[in-house]
VODREN-975108 format. One record per residue (C-alpha): residue in one letter; x, y, z. Coordinates in steps of 0.25 Angstrom, whole numbers, padded with zeros to 4 digits. Last residue first. Example, Ala and Ser with C-alpha at 12.3 -4.5 7.8 and 13.67 -1.06 7.14 Angstrom:
{s,{0055,-0004,0029}}
{a,{0049,-0018,0031}}
This chain:
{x,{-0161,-0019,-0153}}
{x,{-0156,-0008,-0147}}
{x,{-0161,-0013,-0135}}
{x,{-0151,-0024,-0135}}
{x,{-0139,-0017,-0139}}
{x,{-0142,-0008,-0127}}
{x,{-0144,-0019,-0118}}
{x,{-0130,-0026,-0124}}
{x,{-0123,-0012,-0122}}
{x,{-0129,-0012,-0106}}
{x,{-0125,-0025,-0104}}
{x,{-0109,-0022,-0109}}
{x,{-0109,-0011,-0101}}
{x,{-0116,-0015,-0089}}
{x,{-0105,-0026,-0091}}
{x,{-0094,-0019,-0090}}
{x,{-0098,-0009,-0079}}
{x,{-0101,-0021,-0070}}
{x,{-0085,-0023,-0074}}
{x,{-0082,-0008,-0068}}
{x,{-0090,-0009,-0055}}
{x,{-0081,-0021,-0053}}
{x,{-0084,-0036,-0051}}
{x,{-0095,-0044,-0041}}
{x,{-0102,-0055,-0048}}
{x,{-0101,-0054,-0064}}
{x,{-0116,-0055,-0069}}
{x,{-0121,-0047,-0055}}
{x,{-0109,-0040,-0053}}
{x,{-0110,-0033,-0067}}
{x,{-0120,-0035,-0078}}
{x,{-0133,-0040,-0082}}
{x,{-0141,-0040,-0095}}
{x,{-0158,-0044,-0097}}
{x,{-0165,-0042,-0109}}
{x,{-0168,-0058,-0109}}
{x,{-0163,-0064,-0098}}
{x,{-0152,-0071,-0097}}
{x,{-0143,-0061,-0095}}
{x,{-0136,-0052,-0106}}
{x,{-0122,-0045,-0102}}
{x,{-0119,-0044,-0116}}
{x,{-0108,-0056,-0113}}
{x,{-0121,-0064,-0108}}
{x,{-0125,-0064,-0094}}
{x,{-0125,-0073,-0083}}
{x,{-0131,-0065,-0069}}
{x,{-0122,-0070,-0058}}
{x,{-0127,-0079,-0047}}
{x,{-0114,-0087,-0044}}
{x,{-0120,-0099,-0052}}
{x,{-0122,-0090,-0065}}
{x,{-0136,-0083,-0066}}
{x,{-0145,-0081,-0078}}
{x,{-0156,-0073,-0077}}
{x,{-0171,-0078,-0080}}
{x,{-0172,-0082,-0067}}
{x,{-0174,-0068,-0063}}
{x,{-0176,-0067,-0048}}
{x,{-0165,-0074,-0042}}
{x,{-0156,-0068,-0054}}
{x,{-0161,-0054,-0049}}
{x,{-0158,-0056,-0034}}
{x,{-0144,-0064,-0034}}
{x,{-0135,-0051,-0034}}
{x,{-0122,-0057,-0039}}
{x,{-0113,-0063,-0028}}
{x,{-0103,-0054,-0019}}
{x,{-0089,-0052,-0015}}
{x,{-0081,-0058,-0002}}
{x,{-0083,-0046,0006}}
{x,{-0088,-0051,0021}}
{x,{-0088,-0040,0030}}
{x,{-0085,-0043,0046}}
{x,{-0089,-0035,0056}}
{x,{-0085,-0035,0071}}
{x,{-0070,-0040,0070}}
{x,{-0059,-0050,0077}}
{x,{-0050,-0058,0067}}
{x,{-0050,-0073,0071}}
{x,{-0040,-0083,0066}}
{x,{-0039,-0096,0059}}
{x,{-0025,-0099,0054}}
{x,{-0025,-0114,0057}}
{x,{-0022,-0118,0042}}
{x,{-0020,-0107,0033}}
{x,{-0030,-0106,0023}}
{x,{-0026,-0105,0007}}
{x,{-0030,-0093,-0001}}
{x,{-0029,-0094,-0014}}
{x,{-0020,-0086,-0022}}
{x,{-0028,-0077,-0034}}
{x,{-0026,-0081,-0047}}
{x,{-0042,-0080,-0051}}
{x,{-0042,-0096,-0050}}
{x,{-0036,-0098,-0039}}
{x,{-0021,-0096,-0036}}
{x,{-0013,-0105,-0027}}
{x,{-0011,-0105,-0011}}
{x,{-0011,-0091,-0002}}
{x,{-0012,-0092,0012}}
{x,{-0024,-0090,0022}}
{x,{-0028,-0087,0036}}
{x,{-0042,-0090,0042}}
{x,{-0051,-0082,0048}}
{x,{-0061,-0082,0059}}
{x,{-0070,-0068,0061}}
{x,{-0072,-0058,0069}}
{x,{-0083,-0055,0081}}
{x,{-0095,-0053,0072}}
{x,{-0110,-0049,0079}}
{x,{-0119,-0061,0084}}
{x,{-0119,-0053,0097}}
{x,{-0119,-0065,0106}}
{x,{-0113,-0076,0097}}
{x,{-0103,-0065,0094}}
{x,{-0095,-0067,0080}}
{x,{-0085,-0073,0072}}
{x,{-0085,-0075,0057}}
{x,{-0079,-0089,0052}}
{x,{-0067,-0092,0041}}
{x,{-0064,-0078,0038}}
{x,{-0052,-0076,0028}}
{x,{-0036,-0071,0029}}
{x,{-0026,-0070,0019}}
{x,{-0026,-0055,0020}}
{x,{-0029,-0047,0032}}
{x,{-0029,-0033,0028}}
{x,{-0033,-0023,0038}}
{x,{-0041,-0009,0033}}
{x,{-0033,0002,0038}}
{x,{-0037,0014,0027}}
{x,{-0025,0012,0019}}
{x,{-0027,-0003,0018}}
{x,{-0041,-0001,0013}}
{x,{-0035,0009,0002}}
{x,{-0025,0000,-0001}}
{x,{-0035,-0013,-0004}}
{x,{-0043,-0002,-0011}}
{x,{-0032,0000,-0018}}
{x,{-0029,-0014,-0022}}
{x,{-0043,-0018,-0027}}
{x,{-0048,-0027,-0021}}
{x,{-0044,-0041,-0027}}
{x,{-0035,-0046,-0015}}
{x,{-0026,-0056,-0020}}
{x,{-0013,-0048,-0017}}
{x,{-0019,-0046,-0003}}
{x,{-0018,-0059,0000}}
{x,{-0030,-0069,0001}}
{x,{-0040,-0072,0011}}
{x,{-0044,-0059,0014}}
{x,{-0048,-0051,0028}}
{x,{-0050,-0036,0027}}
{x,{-0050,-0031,0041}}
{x,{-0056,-0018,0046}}
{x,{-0053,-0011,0060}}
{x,{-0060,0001,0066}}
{x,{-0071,0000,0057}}
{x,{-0078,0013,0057}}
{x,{-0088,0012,0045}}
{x,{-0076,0017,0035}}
{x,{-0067,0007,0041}}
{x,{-0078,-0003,0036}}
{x,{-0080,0003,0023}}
{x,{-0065,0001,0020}}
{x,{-0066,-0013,0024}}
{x,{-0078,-0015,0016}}
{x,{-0075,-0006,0003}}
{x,{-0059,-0017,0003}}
{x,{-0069,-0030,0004}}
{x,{-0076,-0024,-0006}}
{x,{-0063,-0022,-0015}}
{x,{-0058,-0037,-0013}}
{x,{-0053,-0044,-0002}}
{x,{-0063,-0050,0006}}
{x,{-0067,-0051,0022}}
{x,{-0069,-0039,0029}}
{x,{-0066,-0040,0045}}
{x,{-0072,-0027,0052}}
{x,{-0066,-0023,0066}}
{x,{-0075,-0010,0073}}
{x,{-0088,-0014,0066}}
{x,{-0101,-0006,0066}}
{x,{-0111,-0012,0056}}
{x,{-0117,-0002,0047}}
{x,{-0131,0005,0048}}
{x,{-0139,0008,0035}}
{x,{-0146,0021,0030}}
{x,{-0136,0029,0035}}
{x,{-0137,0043,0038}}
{x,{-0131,0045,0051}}
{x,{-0124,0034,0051}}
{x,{-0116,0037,0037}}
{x,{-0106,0026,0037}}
{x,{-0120,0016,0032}}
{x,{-0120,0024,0019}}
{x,{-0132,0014,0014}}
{x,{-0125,0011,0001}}
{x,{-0110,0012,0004}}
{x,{-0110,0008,0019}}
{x,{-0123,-0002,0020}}
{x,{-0118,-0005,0006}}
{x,{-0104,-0008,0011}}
{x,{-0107,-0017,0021}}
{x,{-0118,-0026,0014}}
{x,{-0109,-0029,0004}}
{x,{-0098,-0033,0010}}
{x,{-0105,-0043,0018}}
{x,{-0106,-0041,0031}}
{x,{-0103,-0048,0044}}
{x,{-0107,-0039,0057}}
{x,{-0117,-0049,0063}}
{x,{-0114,-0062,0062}}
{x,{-0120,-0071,0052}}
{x,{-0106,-0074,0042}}
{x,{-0101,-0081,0056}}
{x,{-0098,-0095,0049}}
{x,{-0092,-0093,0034}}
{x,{-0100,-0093,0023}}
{x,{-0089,-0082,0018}}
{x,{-0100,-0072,0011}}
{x,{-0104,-0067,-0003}}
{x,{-0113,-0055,-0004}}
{x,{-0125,-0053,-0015}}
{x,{-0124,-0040,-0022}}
{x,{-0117,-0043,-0035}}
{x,{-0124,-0034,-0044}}
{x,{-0136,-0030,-0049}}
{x,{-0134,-0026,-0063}}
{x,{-0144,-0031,-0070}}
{x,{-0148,-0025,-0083}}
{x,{-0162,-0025,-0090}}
{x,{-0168,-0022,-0105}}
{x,{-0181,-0018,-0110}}
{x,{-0188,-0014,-0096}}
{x,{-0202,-0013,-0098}}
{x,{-0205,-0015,-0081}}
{x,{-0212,-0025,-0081}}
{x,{-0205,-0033,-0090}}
{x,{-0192,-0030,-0090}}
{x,{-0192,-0025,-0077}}
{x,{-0201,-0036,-0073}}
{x,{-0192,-0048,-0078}}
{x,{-0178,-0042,-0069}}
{x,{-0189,-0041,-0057}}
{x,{-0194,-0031,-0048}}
{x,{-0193,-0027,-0035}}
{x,{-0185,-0039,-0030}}
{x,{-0176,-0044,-0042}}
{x,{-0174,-0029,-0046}}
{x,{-0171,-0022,-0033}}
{x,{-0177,-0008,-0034}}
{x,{-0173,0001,-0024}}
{x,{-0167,0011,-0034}}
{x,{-0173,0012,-0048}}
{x,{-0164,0021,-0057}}
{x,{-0167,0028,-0070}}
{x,{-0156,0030,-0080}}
{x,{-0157,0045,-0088}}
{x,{-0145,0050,-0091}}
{x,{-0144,0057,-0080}}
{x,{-0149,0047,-0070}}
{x,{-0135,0039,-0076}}
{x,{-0128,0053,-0071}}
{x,{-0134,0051,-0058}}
{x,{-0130,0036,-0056}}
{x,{-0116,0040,-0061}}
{x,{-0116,0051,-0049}}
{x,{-0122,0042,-0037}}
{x,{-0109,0033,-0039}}
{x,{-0100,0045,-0038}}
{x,{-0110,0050,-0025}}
{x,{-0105,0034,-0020}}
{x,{-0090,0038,-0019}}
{x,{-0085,0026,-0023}}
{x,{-0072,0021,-0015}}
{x,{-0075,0028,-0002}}
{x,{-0091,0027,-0004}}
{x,{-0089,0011,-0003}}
{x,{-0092,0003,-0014}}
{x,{-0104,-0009,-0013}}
{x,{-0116,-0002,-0011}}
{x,{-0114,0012,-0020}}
{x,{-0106,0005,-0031}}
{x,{-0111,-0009,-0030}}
{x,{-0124,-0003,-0035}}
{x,{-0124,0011,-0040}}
{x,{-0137,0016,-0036}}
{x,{-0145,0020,-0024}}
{x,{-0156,0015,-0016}}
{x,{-0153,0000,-0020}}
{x,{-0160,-0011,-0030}}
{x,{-0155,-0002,-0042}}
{x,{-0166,-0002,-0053}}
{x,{-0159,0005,-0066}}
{x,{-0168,0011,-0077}}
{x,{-0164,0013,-0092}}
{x,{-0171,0019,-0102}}
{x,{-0162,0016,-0115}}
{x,{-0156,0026,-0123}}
{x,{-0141,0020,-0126}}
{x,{-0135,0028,-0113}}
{x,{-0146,0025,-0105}}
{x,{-0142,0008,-0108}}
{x,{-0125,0015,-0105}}
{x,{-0129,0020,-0093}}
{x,{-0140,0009,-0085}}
{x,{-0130,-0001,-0089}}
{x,{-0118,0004,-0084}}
{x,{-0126,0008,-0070}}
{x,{-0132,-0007,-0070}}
{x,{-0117,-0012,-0070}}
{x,{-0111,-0002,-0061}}
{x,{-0121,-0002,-0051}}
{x,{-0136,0001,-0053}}
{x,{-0144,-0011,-0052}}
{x,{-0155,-0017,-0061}}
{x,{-0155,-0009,-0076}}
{x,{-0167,-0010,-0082}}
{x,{-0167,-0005,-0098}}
{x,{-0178,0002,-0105}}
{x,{-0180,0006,-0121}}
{x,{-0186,0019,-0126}}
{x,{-0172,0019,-0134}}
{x,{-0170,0035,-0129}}
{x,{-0160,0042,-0137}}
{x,{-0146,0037,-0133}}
{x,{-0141,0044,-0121}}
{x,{-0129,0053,-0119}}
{x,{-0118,0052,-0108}}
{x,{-0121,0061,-0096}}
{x,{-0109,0069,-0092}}
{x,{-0102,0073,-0079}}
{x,{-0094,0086,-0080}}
{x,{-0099,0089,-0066}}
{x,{-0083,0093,-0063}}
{x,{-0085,0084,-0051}}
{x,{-0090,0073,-0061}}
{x,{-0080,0074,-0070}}
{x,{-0069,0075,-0064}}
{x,{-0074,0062,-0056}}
{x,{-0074,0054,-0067}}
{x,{-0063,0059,-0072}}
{x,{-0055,0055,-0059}}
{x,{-0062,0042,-0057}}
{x,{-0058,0037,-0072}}
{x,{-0044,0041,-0069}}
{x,{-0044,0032,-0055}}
{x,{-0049,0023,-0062}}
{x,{-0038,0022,-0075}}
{x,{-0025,0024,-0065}}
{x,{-0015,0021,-0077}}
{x,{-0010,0007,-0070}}
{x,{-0001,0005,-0059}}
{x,{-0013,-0002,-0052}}
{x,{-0013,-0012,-0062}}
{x,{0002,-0015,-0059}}
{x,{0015,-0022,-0068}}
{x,{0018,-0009,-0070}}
{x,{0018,-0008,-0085}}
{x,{0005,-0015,-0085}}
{x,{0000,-0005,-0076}}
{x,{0003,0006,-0087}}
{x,{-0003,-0002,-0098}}
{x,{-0016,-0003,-0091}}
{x,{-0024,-0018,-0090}}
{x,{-0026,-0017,-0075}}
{x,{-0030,-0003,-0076}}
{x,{-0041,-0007,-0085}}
{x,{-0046,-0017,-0076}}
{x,{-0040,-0024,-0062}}
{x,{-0034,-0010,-0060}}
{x,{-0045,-0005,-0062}}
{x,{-0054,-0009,-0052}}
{x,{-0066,-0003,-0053}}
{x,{-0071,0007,-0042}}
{x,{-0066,0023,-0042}}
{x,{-0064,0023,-0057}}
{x,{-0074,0016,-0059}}
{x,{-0086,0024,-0052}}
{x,{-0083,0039,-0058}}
{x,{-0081,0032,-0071}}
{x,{-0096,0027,-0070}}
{x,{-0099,0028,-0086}}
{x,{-0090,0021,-0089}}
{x,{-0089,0017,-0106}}
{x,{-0092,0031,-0113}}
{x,{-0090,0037,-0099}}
{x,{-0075,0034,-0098}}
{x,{-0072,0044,-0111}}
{x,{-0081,0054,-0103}}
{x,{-0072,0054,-0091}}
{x,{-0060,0057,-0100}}
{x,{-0066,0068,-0107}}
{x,{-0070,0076,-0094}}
{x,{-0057,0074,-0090}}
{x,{-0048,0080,-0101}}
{x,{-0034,0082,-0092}}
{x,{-0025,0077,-0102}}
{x,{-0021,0062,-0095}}
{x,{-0037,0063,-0092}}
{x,{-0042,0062,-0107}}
{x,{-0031,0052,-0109}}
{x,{-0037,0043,-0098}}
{x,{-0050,0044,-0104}}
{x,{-0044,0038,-0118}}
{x,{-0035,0028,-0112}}
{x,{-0047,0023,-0104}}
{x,{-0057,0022,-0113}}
{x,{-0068,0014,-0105}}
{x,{-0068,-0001,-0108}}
{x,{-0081,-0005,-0098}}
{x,{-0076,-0015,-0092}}
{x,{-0059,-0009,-0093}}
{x,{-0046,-0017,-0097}}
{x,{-0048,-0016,-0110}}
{x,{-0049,-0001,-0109}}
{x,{-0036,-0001,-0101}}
{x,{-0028,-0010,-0112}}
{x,{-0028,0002,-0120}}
{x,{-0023,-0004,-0135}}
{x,{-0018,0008,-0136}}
{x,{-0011,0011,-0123}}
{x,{-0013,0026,-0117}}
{x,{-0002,0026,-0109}}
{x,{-0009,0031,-0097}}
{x,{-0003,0036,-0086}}
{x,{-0005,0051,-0091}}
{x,{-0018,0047,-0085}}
{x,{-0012,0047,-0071}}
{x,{-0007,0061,-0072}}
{x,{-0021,0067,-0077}}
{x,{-0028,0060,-0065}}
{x,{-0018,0066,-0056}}
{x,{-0019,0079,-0060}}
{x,{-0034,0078,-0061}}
{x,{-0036,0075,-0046}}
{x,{-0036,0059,-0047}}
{x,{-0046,0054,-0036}}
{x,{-0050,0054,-0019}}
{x,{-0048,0037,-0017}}
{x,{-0055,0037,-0003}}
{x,{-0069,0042,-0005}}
{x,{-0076,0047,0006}}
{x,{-0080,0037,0017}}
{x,{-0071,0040,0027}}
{x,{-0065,0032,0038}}
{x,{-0053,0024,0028}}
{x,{-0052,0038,0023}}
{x,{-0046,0046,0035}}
{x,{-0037,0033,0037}}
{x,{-0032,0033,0020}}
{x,{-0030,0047,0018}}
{x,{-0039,0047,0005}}
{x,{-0035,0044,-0009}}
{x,{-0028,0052,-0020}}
{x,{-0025,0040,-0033}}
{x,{-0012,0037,-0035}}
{x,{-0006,0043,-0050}}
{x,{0002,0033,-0055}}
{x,{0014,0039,-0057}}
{x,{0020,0044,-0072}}
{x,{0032,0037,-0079}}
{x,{0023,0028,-0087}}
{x,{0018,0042,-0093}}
{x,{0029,0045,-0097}}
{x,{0035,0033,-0102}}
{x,{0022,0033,-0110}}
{x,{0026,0046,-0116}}
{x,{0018,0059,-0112}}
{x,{0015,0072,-0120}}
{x,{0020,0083,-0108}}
{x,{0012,0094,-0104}}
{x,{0011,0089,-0090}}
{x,{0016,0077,-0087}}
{x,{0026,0083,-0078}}
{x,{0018,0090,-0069}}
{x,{0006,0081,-0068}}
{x,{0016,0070,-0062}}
{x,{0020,0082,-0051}}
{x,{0006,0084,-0050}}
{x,{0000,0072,-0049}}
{x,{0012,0068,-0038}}
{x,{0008,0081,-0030}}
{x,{-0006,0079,-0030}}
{x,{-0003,0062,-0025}}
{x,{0003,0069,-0012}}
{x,{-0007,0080,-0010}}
{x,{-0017,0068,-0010}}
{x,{-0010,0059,0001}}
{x,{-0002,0048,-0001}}
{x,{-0005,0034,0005}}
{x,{0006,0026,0005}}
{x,{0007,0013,-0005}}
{x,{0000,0000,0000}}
């Protein structure tokens, strides 16, 4: 974990590296010469209390530095490396001379939630795995900072109130339902208005945004930025249905039907929490992810003067997981007055798939690692029927599975207890089982995914899905690639 510098610090570096590319007409050496530009973030223990956002931004000199990063490859092996393919030599050029509002509007003919990606996906698995400049380094994370650049024009534009609608098709006098509003169903929603349809999105919560307003924390996504696409898709003319839970209210046939619906998408998500199975699960005090952060996120419970929702007081939680939820619970839970907060994982930290800055980021803030470690029991009062801690096991690395990462092999005679009063379990999530429960004519695989074509196309008959429900839990990004790719085919479709 590098040390944390503070903003003054990363200003001067911009503006030293500002300073001497000014003016000039850049070789690649150059540009391989200059420093990544490291992303502003908050002093790490004032933060790890508060709920504003930790990463702060690019401020334009830094932004125009890091794009000067970019090599500008032909065969652009970013673009390849992107779900929706936006431009991104041709955007990052616009920022390398300063031409902001032309950049963000590149981004928008294929994203139009930039604001939102460049603060979530994970690029370095993506486009800025397959940059030039990282290969050079041997290190995604080397890479021309593709996100962080996306963020910064996005917000540019935004606080500069420069936002702009795309234009809409004349009217085609045809309908499409949208069901659930996260990335997916939003995709949809956009790109179906944009090619004329009426189009109405029936969200089962009070607001918005899916996983992005339940299931990521206000400190890494700032849910007014969330609130700010769903505006500009009011704009151009998207209806939304909140409190509507289609499987329950209505049913997939009756929209159709009933309600004259030509074309519908589901977009609902991968809602349903996996647990151990292990002895204790009961007690109170054990959570799923899940259910901790959207009393947090979505029902504000840090706010207790005006919450809608109470949160579990805990002084020593235990988060079992290693990936980027397991990374928003323990950060939440320091957030929520944790004194102590443990992420236990069976595997190494080399393994981990959260991404690494959040990793840093939770490190920084006083979050305890304990790696090749896994609950075997959860302990608890008899009396109070409230979590004491929990019984783990220790672990060593054997061979490679099947994804390449080490397995993890017990340690005989290891068993130990790690007092705690809440425990949250973050082992991922299953696809939303309501709407294939309640519409046998779509096709499920045996882990309950929705199975569709290559179009996106279910089984039924004017019917396409698309993110977490079809691909189990993935990236805001990928449920934007096939919201996309569904939201083409409809359009096809109706055409016709």
């Amino acid at each position: 974990m590098s040390e944390h510098k503070t903003i003054e610090q990363l200003n001067e570096i911009a503006a030293n590296e500002y300073n001497k590319i000014k003016g000039k007409t850049l070789t690649n050496k150059d540009r391989m010469a200059i420093p990544q530009m490291e992303m502003p973030s908050g002093e790490p223990l004032v933060r790890a209390r508060q709920m504003t956002e930790v990463a702060l931004g690019y401020t334009a000199e830094q932004a125009i530095v890091e794009a000067n990063r970019c090599l500008q490859c032909k065969n652009q092996p970013c673009v390849s490396g992107c779900p929706v393919n936006v431009q991104i030599p041709k955007f990052i050029e616009q920022v390398a001379k300063g031409e902001f509002k032309a950049a963000v509007d590149i981004i928008k003919e294929t994203n139009l939630l930039p604001a939102i990606c460049g603060r979530v996906c994970p690029q370095e698995k993506q486009c800025q795995g397959q940059c030039t400049v990282g290969k050079v380094y041997k290190n995604a994370e080397k890479s021309v900072s593709i996100g962080r650049l996306e963020r910064f024009v996005a917000d540019w534009e935004r606080t500069n109130n420069l936002v702009t609608s795309p234009a809409i098709a004349p009217s085609t006098g045809k309908k499409v339902a949208v069901v659930g509003s996260g990335p997916a169903g939003l995709t949809v929603a956009a790109d179906c208005r944009r090619a004329g349809h009426d189009v109405t999105v029936f969200e089962a919560f009070h607001k918005a945004g899916g996983v992005m307003v339940y299931g990521i924390p206000e400190f890494r996504l700032p849910k007014s930025i969330v609130q700010n696409e769903v505006e500009n898709l009011k704009r151009m003319g998207v209806k939304f249905e909140m409190s509507t839970l289609v499987g329950r209210t209505m049913t997939v046939q009756q929209i159709l039907t009933e309600k004259g619906f030509d074309a519908a998408f589901i977009g609902t998500g991968a809602g349903l929490p996996k647990f151990f199975g292990i002895p204790g699960e009961n007690y109170i005090g054990v959570f799923s992810a899940n259910e901790y952060l959207t009393r947090a996120n979505l029902m504000k419970a840090y706010d207790t003067e005006h919450a809608d929702t109470p949160y579990y007081h805990a002084k020593t939680v235990v988060v079992c997981g290693g990936g980027n939820v397991a990374m928003d619970a323990a950060r939440m839970a320091l957030r929520l007055g944790a004194e102590k907060v443990y992420v236990v994982y069976r595997r190494s930290r080399v393994e981990m798939p959260a991404r690494r800055e959040e990793v840093d980021h939770a490190e920084e803030e006083g979050v305890i690692f304990k790696f090749l470690e896994n609950p075997v029991e959860i302990l608890g009062s008899s009396e109070t029927g409230k979590v004491t801690g929990i019984k783990a096991l220790s672990y060593e690395l054997g061979e490679p599975d099947e994804k390449g990462r080490r397995r993890p092999v017990e340690i005989k005679g290891s068993e130990h207890e790690i007092p705690c009063d809440a425990v949250i379990v973050a082992l991922g999530n299953n696809s939303n089982p309501l709407i294939p429960a309640t519409t046998p004519e779509i096709n499920v695989d045996d882990r309950g995914h929705i199975t569709v074509d290559e179009s996106q196309e279910t089984s039924m008959t004017k019917v396409w899905a698309g993110g977490d429900i079809v691909l189990g839990a993935a990236t805001v990004i990928l449920a934007m690639g096939e919201g996309r790719k569904a939201a083409a085919s409809i359009n096809e479709y109706l055409a016709k």
